[in-house]
C-alpha positions as CSV (number, residue, x, y, z in Angstrom):
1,X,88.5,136.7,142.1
2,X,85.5,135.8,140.1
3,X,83.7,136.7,142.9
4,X,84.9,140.2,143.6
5,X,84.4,140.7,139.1
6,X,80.9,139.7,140.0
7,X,80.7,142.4,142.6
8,X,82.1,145.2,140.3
9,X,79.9,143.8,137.5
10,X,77.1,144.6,140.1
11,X,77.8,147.6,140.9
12,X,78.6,148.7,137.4
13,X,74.9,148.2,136.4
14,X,73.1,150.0,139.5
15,X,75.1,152.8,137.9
16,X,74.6,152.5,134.4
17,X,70.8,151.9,135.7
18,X,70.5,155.2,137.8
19,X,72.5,157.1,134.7
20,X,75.1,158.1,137.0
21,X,78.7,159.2,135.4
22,X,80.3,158.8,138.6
23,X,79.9,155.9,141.2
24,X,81.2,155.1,144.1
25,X,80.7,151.8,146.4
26,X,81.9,150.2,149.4
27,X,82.0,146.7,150.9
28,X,83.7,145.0,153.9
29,X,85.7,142.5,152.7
30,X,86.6,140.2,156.4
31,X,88.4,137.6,154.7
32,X,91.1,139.7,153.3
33,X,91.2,142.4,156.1
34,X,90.4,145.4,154.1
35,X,87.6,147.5,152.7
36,X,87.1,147.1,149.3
37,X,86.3,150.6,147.7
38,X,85.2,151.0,143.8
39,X,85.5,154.1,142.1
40,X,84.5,154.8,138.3
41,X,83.9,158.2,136.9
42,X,85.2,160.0,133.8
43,X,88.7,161.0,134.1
44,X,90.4,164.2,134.5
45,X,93.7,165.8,135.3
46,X,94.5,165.5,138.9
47,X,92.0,162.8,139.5
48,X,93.8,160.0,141.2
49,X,95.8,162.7,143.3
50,X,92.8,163.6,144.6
51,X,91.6,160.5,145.3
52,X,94.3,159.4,147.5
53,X,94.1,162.7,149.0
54,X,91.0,162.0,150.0
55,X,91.7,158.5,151.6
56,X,95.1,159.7,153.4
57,X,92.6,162.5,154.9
58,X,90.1,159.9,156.1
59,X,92.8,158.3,157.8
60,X,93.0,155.3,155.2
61,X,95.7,153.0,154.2
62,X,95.6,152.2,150.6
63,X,97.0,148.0,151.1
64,X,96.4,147.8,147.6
65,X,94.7,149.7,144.7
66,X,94.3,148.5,140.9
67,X,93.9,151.8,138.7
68,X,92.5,151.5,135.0
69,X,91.9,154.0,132.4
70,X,89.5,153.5,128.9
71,X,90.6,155.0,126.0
72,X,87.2,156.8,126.3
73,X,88.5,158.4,129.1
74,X,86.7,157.0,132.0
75,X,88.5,155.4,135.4
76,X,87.2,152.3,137.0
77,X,89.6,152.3,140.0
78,X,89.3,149.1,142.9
79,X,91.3,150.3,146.5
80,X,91.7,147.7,149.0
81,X,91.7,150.1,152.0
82,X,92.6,149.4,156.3
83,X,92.7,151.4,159.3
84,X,95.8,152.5,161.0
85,X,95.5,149.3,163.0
86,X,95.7,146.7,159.8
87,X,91.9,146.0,159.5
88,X,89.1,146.8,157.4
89,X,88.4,150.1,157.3
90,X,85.5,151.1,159.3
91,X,84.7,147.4,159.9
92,X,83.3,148.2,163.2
93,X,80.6,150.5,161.3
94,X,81.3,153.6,163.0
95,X,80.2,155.9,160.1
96,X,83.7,156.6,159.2
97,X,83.3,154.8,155.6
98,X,80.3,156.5,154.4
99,X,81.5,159.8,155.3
100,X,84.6,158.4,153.1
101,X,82.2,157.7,150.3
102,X,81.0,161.4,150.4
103,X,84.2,162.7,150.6
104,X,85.3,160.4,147.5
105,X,81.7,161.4,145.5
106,X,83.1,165.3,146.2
107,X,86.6,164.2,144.9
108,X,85.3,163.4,141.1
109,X,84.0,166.9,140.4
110,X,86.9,169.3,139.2
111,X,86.2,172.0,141.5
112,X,86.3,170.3,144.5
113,X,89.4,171.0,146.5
114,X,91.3,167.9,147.9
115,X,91.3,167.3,151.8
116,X,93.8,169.1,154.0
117,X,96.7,166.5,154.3
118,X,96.4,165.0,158.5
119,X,98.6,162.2,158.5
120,X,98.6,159.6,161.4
121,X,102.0,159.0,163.0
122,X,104.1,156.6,161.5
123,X,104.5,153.4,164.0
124,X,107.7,153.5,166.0
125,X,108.5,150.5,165.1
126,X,109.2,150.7,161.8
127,X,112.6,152.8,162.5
128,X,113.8,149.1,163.5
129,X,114.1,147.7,159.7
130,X,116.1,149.2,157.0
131,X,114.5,149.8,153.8
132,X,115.9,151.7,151.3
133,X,113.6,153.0,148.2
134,X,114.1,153.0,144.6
135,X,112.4,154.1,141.5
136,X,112.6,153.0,138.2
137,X,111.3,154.5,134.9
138,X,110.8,152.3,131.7
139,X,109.7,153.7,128.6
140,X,110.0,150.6,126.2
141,X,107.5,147.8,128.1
142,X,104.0,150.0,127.1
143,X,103.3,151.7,123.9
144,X,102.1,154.9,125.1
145,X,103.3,155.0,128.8
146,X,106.1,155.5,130.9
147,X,106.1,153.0,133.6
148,X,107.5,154.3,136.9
149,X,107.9,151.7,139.9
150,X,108.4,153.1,143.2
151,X,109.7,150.9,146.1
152,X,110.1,151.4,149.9
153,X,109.3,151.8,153.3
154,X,105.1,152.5,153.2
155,X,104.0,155.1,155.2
156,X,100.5,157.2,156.0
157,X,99.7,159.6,153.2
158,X,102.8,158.1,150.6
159,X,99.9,157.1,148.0
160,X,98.8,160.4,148.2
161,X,102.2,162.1,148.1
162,X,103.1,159.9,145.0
163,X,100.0,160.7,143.1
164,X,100.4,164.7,143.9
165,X,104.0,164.9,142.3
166,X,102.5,162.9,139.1
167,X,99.8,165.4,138.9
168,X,102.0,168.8,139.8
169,X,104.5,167.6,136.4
170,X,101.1,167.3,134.4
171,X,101.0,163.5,134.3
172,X,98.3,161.6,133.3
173,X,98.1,158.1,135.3
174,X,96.5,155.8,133.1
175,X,97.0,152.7,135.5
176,X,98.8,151.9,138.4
177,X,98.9,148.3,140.6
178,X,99.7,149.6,144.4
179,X,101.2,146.9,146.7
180,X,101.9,146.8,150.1
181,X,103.5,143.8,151.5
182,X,104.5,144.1,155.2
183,X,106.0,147.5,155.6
184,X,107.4,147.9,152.4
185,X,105.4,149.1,149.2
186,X,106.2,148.0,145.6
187,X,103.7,150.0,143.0
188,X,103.9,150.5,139.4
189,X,102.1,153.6,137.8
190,X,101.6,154.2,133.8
191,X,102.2,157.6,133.3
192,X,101.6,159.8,130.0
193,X,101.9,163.5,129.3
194,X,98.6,165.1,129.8
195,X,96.3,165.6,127.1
């Protein structure tokens, strides 16, 4: 929405004013249920792996994520993020979400090793509807990427599973579009040999 470009825009300049290379910000958004999370930082191998590492260890849900990479090499990544409940993530202000944030700012540097995986039960519930997943590659829609979608049941830490088997082949994710609509998922990731 012009309103959330207006945000990013925002946030975009306190970094370029402070000189930062890597920023990270944070806002409740109550309308939509989630917790909008910005990330932009130069890029690296391994990078978005470790960012969903790092949410999956916090204990959030990655609703929804939009995932762009420059051809300078630099990531300005936008996660829509919920508690295991369905709300906004730390909505209650608990302290939860800035710890997140320093988790995340730890994430960008290469040395830093991703969170020990500690996934939240799955709802019981879920084992009522059948869902059966599917992935699909196409290599003649983009240039210079492979496009893999991945569809099926959601579950905790599936974002950060994903993103780990990408980064283990030595696959460079140069966007992705992550959708969760009810209990199923439907994301698309760009992929490209690493460079």
């Amino acid at each position: 929405t012009p309103e959330q470009h207006s945000w990013h825009a925002s946030e975009m300049a306190i970094a370029a004013d402070i000189g930062a290379g890597d920023h990270v910000a944070a806002r409740i958004a109550s309308a939509r249920g989630v917790t909008e999370v910005l990330v932009s930082a130069p890029d690296r191998p391994g990078l978005f792996a470790d960012l969903a590492a790092t949410f999956a260890a916090a204990g959030a849900n990655v609703a929804d994520a939009r995932i762009f990479t420059t051809r300078s090499g630099a990531v300005f990544d936008v996660f829509a993020i919920q508690d295991s409940q369905g709300g906004a993530f730390d909505a209650e202000g608990s302290g939860r979400l800035k710890r997140l944030l320093v988790a995340l700012e730890r994430s960008l540097k290469a040395d830093a090793a991703p969170p020990p995986a500690k996934d939240p039960p799955a709802p019981k519930r879920l084992a009522a509807f059948a869902i059966e997943p599917w992935v699909a590659f196409d290599n003649e829609a983009a240039a210079s990427d492979t496009i893999v979608e991945v569809s099926g049941r959601d579950r905790p830490g599936l974002l950060r599973d994903l993103a780990r088997v990408f980064a283990d082949q030595g696959l460079a994710v140069t966007s992705a579009h992550v959708d969760g609509v009810g209990e199923r998922v439907a994301d698309a990731f760009y992929l490209r040999t690493g460079e």
